[in-house]
N, CA, C and O atoms as a MOPAC input file, in Angstrom:
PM7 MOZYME 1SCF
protein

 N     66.66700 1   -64.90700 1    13.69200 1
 C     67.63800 1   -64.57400 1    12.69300 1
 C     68.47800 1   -63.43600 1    13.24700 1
 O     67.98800 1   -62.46400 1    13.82100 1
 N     69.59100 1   -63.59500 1    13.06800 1
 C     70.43000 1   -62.54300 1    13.53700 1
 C     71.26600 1   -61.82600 1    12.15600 1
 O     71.75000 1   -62.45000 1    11.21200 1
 N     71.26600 1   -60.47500 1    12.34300 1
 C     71.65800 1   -59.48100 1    11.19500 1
 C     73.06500 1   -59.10600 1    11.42400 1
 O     73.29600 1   -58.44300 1    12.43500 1
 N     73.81500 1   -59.35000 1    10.82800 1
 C     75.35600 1   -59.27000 1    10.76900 1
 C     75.87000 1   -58.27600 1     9.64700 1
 O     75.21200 1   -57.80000 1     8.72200 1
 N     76.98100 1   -58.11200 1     9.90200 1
 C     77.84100 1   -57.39000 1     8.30700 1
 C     78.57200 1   -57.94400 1     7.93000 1
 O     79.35300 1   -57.31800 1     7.21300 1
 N     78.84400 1   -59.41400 1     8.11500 1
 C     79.84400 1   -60.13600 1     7.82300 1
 C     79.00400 1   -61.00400 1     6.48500 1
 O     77.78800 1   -60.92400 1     6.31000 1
 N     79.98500 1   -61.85700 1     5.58500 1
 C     79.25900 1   -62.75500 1     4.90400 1
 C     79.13400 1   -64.39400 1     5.72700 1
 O     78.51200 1   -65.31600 1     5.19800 1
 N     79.49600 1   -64.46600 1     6.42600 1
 C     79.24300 1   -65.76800 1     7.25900 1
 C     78.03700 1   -66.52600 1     7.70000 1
 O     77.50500 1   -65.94100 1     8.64400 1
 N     77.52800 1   -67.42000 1     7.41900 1
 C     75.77800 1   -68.12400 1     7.95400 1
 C     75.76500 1   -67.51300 1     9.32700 1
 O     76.82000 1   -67.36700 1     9.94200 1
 N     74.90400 1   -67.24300 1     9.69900 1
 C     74.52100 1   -66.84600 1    10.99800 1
 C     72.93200 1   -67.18700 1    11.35500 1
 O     72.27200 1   -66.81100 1    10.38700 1
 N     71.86900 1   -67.88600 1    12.61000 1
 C     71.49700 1   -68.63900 1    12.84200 1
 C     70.42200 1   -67.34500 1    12.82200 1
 O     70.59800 1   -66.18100 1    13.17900 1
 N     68.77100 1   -68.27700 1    12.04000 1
 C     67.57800 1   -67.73100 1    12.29600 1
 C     67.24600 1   -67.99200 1    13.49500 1
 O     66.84700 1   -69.14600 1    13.65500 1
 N     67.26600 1   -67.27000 1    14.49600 1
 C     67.04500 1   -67.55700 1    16.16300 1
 C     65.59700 1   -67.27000 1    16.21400 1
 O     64.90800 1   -66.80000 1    15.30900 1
 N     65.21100 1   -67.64600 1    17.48600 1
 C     64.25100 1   -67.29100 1    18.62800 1
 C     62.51700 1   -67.58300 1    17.51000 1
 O     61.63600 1   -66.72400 1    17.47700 1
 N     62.46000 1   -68.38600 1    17.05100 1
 C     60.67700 1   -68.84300 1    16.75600 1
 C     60.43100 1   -69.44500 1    17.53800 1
 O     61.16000 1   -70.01400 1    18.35100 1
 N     58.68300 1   -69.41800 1    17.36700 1
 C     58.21500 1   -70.18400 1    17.67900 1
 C     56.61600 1   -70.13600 1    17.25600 1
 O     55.81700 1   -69.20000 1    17.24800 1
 N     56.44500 1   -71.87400 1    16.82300 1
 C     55.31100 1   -72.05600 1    16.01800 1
 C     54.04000 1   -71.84300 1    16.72800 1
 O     53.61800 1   -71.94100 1    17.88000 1
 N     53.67300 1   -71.56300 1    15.74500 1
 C     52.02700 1   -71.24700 1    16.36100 1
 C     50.84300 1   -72.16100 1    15.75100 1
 O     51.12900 1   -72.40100 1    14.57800 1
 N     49.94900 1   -72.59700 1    16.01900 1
 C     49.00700 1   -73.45300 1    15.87200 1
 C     48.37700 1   -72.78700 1    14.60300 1
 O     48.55400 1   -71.62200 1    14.24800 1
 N     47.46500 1   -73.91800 1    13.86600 1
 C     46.97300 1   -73.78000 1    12.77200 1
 C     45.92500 1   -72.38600 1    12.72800 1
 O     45.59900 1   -72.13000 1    13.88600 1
 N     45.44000 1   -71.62800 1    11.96000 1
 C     44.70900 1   -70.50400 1    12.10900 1
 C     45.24200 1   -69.39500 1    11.15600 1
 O     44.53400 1   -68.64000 1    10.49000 1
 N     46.49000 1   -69.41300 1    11.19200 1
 C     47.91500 1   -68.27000 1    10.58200 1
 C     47.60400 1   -68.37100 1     9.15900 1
 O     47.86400 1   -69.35100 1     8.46100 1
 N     46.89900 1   -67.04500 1     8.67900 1
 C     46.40000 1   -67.15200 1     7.37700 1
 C     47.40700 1   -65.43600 1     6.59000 1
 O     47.16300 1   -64.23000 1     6.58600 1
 N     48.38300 1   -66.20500 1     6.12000 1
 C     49.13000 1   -64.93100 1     5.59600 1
 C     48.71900 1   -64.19300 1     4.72900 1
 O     47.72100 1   -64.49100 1     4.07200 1
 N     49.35600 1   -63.14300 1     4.55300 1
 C     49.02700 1   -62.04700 1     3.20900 1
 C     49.23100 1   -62.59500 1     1.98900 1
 O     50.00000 1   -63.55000 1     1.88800 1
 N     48.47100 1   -61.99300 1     0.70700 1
 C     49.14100 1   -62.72400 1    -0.52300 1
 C     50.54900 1   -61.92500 1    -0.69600 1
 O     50.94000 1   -60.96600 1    -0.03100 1
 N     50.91200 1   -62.29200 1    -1.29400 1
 C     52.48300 1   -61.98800 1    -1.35900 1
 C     53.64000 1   -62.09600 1    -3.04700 1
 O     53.15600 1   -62.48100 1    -4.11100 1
 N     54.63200 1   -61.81400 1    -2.95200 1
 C     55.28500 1   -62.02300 1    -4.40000 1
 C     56.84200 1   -61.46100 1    -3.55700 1
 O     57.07200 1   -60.81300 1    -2.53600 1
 N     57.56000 1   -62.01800 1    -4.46400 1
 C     59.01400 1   -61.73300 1    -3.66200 1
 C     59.54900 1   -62.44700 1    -3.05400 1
 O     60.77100 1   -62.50300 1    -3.19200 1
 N     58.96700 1   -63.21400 1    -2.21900 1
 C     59.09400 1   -64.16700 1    -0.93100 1
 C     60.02700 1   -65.47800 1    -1.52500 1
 O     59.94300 1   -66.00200 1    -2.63600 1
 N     61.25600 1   -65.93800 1    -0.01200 1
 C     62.21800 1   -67.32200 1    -0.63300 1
 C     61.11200 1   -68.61200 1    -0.19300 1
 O     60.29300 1   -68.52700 1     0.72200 1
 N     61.28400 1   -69.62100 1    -0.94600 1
 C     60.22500 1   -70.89300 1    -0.60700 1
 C     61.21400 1   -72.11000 1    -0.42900 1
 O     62.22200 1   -72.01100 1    -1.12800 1
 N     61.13700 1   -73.23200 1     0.35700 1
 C     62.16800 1   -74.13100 1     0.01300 1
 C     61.36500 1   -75.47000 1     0.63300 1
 O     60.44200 1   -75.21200 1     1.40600 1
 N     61.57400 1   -76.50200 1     0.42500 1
 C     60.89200 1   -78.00200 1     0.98800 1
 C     61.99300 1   -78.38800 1     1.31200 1
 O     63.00600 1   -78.53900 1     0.62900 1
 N     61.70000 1   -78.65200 1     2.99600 1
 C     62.94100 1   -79.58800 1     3.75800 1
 C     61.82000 1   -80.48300 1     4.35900 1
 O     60.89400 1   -79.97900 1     4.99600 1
 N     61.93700 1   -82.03400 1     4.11100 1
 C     61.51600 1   -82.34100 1     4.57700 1
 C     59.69400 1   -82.74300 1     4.09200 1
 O     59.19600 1   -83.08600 1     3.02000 1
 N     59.35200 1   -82.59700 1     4.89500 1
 C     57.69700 1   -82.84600 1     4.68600 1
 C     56.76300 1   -81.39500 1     4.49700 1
 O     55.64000 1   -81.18100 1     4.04200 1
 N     58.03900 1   -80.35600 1     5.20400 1
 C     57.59600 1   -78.81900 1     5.25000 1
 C     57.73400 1   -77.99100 1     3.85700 1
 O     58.70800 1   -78.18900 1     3.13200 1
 N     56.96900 1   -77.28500 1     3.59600 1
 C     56.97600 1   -75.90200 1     2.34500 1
 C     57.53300 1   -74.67000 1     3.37100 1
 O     56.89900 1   -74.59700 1     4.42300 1
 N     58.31300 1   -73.97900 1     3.25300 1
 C     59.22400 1   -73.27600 1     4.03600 1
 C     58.66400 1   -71.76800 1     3.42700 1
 O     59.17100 1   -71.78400 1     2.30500 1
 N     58.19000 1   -70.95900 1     3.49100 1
 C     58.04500 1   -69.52300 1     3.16900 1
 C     58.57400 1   -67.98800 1     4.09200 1
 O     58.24400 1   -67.52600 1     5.18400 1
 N     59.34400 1   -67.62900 1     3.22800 1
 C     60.00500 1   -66.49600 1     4.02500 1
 C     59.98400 1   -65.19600 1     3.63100 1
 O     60.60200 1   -65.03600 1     2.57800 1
 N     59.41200 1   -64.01300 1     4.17100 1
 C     60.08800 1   -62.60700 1     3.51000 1
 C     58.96000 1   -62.06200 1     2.82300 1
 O     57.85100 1   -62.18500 1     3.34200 1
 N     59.11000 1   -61.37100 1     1.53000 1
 C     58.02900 1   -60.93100 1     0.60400 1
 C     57.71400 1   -59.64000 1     0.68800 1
 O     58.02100 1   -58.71500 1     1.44000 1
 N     56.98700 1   -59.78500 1    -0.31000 1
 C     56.58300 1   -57.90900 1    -0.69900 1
 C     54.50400 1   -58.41700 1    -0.52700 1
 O     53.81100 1   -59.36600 1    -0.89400 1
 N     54.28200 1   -57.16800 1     0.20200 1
 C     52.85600 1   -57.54300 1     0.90200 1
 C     51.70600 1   -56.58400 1     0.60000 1
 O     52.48200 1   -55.63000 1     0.55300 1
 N     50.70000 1   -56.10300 1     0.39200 1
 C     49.85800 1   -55.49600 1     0.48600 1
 C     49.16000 1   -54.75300 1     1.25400 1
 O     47.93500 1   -54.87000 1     1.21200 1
 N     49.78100 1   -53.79300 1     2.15700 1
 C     48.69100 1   -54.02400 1     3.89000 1
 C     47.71100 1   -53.35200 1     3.47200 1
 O     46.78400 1   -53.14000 1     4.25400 1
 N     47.66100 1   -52.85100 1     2.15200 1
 C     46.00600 1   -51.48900 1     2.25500 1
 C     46.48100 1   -51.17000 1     0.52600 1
 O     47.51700 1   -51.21500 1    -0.13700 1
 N     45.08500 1   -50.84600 1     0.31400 1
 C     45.24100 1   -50.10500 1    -0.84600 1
 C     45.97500 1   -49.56400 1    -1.46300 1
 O     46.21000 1   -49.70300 1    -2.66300 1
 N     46.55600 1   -48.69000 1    -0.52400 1
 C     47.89800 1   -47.78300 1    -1.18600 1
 C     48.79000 1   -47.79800 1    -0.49300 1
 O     49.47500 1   -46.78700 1    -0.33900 1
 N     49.08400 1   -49.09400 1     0.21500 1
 C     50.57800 1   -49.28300 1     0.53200 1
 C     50.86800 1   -50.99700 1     1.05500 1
 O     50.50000 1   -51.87800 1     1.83200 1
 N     51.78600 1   -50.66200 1    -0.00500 1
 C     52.70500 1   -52.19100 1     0.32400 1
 C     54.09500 1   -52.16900 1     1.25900 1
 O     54.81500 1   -51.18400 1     1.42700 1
 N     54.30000 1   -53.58700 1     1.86100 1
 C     55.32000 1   -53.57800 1     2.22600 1
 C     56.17900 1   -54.93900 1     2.58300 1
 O     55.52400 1   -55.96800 1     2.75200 1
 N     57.52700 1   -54.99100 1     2.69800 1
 C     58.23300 1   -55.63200 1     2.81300 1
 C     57.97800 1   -56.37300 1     4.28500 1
 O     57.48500 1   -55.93700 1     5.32600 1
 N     58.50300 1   -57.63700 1     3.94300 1
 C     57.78100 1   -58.38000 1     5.12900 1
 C     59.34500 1   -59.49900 1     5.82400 1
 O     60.23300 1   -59.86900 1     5.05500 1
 N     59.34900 1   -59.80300 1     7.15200 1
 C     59.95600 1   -60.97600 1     7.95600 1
 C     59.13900 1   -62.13200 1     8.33100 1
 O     59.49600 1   -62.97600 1     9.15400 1
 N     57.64900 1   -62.13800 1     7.47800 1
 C     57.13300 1   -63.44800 1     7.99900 1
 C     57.54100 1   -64.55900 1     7.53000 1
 O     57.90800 1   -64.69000 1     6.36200 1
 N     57.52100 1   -65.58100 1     8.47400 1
 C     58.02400 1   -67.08100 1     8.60600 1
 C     57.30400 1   -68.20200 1     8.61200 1
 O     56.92000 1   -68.42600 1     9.76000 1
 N     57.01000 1   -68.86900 1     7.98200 1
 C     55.61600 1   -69.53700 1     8.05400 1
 C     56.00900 1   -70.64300 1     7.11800 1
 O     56.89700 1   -70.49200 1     6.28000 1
 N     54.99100 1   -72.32400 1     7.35300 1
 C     55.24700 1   -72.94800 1     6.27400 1
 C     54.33100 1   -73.96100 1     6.27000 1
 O     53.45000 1   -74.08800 1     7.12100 1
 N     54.56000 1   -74.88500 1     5.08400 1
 C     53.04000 1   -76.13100 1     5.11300 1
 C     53.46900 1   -77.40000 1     5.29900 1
 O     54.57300 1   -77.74800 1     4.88100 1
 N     52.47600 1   -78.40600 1     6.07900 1
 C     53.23500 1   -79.69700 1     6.39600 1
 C     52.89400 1   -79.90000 1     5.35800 1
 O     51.91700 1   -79.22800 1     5.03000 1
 N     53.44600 1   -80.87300 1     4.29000 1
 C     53.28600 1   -81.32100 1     3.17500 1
 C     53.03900 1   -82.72100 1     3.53700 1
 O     53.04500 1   -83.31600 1     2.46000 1
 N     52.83000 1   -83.54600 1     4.45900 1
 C     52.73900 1   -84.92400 1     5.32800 1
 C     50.89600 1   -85.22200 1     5.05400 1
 O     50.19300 1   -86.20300 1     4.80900 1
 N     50.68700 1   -83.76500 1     5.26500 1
 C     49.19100 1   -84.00500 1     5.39700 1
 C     47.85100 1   -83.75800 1     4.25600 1
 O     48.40500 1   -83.05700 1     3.41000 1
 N     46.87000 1   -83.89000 1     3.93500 1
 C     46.34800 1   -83.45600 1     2.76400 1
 C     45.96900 1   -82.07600 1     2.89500 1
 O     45.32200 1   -81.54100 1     3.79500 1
 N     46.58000 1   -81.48100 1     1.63500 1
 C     45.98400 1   -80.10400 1     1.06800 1
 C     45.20900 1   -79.73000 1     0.97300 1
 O     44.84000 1   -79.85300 1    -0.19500 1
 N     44.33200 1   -79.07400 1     1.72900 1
 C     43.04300 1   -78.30300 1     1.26100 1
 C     43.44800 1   -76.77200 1     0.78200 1
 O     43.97800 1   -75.92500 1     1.50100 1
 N     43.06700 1   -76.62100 1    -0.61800 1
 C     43.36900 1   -75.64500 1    -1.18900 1
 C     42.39000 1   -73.96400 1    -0.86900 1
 O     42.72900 1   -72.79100 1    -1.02900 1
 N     41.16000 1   -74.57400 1    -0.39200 1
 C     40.26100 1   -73.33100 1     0.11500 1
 C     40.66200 1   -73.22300 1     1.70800 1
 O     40.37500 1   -72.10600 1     2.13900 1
 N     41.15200 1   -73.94500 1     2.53200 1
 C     41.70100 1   -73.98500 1     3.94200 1
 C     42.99500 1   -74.49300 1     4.14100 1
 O     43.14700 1   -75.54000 1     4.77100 1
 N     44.08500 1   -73.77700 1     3.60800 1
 C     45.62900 1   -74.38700 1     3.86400 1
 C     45.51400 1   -73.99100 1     5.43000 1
 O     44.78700 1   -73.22200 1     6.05900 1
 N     46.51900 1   -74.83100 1     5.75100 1
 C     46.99000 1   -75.29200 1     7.03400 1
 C     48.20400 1   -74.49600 1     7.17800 1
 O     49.23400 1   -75.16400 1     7.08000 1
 N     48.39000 1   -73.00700 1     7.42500 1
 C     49.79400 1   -72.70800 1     7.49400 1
 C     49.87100 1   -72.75800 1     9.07200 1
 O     48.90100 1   -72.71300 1     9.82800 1
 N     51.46500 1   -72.87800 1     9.50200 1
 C     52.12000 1   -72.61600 1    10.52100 1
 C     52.84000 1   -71.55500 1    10.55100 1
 O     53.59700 1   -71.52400 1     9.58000 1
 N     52.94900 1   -70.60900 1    11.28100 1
 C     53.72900 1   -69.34600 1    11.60800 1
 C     54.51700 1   -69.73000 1    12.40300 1
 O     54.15900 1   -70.39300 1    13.37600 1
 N     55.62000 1   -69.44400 1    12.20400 1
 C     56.68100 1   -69.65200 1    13.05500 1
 C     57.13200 1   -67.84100 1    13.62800 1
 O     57.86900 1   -67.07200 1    13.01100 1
 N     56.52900 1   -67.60600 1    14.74400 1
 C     56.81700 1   -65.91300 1    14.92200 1
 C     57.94900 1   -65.95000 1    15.33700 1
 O     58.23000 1   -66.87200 1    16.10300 1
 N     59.04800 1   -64.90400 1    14.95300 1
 C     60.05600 1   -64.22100 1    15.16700 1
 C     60.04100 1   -63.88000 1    17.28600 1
 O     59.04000 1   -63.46500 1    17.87000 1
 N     60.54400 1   -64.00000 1    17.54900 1
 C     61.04300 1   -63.43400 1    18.99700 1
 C     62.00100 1   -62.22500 1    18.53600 1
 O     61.77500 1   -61.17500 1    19.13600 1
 N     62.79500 1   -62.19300 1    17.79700 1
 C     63.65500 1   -61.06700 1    17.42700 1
 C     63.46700 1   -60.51400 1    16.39500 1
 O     63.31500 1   -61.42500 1    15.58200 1
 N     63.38900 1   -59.69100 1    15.95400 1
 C     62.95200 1   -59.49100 1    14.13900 1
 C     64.80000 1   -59.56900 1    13.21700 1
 O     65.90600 1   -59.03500 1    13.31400 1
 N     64.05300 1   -60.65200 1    12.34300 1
 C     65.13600 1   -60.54000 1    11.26100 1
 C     65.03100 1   -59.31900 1    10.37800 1
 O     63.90200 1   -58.87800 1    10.59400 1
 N     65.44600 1   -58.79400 1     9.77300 1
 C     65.40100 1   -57.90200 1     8.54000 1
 C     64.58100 1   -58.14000 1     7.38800 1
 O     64.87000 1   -59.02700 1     6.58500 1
 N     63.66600 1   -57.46700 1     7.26800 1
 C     62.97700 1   -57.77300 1     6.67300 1
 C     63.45700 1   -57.88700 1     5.20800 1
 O     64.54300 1   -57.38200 1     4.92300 1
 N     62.51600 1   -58.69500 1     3.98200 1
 C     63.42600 1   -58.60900 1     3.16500 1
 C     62.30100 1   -59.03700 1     2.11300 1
 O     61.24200 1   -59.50000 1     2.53700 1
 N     62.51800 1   -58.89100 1     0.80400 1
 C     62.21900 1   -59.51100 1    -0.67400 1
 C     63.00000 1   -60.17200 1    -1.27600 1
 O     64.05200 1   -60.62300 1    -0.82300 1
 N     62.62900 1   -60.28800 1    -2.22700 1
 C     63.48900 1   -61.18500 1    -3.59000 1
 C     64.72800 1   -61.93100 1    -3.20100 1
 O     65.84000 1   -61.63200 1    -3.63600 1
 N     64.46400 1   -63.05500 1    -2.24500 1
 C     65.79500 1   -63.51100 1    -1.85400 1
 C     66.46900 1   -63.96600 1    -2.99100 1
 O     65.79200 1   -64.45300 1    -3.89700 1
 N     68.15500 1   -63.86500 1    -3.14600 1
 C     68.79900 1   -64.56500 1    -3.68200 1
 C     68.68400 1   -65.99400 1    -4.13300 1
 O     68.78700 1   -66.48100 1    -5.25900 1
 N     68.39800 1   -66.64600 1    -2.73100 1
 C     67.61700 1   -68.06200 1    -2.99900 1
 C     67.99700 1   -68.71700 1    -1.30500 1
 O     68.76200 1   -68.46300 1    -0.37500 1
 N     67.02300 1   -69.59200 1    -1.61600 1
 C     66.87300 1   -70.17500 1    -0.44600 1
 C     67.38800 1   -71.95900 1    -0.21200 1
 O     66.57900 1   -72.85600 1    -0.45100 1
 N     68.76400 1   -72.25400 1     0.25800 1
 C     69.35600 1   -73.43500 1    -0.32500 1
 C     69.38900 1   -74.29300 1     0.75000 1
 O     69.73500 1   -73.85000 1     1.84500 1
 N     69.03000 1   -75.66100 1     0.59100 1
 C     69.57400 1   -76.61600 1     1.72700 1
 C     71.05400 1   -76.54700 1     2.30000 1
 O     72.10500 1   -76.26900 1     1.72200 1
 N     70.78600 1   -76.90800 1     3.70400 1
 C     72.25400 1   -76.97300 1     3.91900 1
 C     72.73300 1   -78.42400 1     3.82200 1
 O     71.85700 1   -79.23000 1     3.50700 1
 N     74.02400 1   -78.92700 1     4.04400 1
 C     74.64400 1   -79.90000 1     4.11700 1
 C     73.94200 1   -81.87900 1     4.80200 1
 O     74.17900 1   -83.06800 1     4.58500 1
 N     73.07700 1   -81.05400 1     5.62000 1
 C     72.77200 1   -82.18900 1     6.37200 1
 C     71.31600 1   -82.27400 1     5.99500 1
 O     70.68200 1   -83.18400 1     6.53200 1
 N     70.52000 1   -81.27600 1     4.95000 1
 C     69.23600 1   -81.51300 1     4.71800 1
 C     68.31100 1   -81.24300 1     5.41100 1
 O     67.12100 1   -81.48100 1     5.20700 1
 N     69.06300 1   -80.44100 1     6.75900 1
 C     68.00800 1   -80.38800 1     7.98000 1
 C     67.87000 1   -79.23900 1     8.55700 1
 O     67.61600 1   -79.11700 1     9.75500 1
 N     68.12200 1   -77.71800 1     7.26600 1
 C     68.08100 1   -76.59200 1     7.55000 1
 C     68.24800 1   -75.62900 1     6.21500 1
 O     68.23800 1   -76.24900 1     5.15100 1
 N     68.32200 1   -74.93800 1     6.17600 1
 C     68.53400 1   -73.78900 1     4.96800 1
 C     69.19700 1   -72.69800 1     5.38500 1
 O     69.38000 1   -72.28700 1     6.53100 1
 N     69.57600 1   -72.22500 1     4.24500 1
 C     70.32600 1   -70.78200 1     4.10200 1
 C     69.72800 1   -69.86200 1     3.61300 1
 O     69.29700 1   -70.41200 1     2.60000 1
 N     69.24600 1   -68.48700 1     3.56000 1
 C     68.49500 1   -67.32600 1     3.17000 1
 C     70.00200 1   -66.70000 1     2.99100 1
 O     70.77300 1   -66.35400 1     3.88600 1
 N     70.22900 1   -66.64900 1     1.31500 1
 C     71.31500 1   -65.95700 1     0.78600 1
 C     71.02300 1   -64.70500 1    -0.26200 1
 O     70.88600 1   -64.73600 1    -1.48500 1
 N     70.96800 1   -63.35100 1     0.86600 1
 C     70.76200 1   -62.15700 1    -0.44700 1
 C     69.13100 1   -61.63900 1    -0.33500 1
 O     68.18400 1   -62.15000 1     0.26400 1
 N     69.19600 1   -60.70600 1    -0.96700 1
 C     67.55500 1   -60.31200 1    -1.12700 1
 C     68.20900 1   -58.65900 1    -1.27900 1
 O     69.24700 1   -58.17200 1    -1.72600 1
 N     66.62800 1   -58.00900 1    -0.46500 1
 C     66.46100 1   -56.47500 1    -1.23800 1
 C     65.86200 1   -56.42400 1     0.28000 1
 O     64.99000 1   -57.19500 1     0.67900 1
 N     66.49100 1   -55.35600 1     1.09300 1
 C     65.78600 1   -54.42900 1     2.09500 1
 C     65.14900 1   -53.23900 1     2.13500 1
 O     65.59200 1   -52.61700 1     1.16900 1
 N     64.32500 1   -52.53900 1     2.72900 1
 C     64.39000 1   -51.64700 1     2.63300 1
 C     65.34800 1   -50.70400 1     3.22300 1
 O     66.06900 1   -51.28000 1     4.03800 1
 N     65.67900 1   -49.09500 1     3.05700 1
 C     66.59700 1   -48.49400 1     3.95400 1
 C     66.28800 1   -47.45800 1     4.48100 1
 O     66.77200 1   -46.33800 1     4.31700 1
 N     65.43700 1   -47.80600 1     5.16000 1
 C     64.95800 1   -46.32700 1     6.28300 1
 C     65.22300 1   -45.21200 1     6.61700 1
 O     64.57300 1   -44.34900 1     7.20600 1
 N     66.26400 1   -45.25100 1     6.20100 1
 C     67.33800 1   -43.57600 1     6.23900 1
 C     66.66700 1   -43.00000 1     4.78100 1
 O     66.09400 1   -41.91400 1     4.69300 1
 N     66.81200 1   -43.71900 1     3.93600 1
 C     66.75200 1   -42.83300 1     2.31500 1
 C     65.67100 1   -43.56600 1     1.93500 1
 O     65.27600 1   -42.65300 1     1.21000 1
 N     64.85600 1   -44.39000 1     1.78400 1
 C     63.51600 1   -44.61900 1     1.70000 1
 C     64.51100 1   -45.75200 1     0.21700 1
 O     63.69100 1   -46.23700 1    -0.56200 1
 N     65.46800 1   -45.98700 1    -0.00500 1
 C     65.73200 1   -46.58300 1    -1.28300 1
 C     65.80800 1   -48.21300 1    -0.89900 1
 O     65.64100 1   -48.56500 1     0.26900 1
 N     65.99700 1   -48.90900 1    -1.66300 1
 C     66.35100 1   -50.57400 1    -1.53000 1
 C     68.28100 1   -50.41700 1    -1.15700 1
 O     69.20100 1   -49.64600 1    -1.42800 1
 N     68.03000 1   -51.83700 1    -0.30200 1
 C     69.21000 1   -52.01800 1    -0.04100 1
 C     69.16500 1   -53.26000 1    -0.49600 1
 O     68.19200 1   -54.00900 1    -0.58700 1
 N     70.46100 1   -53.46700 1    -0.82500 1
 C     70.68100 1   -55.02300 1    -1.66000 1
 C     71.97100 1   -55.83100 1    -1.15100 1
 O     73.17700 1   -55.62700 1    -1.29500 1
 N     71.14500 1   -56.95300 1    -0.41800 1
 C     72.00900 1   -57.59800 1     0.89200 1
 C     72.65600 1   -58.93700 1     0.73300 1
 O     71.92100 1   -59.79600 1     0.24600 1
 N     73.90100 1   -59.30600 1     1.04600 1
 C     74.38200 1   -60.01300 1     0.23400 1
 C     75.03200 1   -60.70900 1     1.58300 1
 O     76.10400 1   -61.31200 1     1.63400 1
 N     74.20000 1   -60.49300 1     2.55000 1
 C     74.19300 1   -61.43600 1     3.90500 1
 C     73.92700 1   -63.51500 1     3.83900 1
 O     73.42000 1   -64.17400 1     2.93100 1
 N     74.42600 1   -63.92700 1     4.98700 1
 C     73.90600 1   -65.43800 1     4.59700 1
 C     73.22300 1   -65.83000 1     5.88500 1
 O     73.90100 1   -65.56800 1     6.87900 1
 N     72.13700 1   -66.35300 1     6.10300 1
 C     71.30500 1   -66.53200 1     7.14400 1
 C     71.19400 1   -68.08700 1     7.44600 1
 O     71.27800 1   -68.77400 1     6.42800 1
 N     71.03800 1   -68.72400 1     8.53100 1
 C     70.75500 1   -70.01300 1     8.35400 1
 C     69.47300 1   -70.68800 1     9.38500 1
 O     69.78600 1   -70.43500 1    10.54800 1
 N     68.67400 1   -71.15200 1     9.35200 1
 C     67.53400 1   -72.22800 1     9.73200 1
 C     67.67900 1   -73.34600 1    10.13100 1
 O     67.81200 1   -74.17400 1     9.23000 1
 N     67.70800 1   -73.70800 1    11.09900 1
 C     67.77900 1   -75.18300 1    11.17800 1
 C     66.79000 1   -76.02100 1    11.83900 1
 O     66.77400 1   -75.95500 1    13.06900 1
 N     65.80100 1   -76.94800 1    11.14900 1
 C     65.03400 1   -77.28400 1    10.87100 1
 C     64.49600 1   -78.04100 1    12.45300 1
 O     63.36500 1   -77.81300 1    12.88300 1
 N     65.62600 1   -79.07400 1    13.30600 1
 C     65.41800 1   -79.86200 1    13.64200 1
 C     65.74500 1   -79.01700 1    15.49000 1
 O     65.51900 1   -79.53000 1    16.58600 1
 N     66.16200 1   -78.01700 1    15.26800 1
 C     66.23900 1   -77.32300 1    16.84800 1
 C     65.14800 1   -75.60200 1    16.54200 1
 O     65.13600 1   -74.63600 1    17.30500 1
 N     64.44100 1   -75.72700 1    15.33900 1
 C     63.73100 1   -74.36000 1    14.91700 1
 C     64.24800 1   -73.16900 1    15.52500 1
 O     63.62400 1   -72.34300 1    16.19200 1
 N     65.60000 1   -73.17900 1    15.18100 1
 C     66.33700 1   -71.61000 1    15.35600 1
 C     67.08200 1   -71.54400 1    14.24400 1
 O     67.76600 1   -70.54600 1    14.01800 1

């Protein structure tokens, strides 16, 4: 994913999936979307410890092709090579045109300078079938 100041789609770059094992944090905040046979999960507000949470760039999702085991989901991580911005409460998370990618439009950052939320009104895009 590349971080811009423009409002223009700009391409979630550089993943790459990782084999079954990838057992994420619980989470709330996070954009979700089904392209495909996949459950798409992005972003979120996380738990790392007792007394501190935090905003998250994980990428991860479920083949929906295959059967559900609800005590052993099958996630895939798709790790970042670059870090996107991390983020919460996306705006929403929309198919694109051809069905074979998404858009991550908006959310809540954090802002490291002043410790406050930033509220981002960026457009990101995924594409499903080259996983950048």
């Amino acid at each position: 994913m590349e971080y811009h100041t423009s409002n223009c789609p700009h391409k979630l770059l550089g993943y790459t999936r990782t084999a079954y094992g990838y057992e994420p944090l619980a989470r709330y905040g996070h954009g979700s979307i089904v392209l495909e046979n996949n459950l798409y999960f992005f972003g979120g507000y996380v738990k790392e410890s007792d007394e501190k949470e935090i905003n998250t760039n994980d990428f991860f999702y479920i083949d929906l092709s295959k059967q559900f085991d609800s005590l052993n989901p099958q996630y895939i991580d798709l790790k970042p090579t670059s870090s996107p911005p991390v983020r919460f409460s996306q705006g929403s998370l929309t198919p694109n045109n051809q069905g074979t990618g998404f858009h991550v439009i908006g959310g809540v950052l954090d802002d490291i300078n002043n410790n406050k939320p930033f509220y981002d009104n960026f457009v990101y895009e995924y594409e499903e079938t080259t996983n950048s």
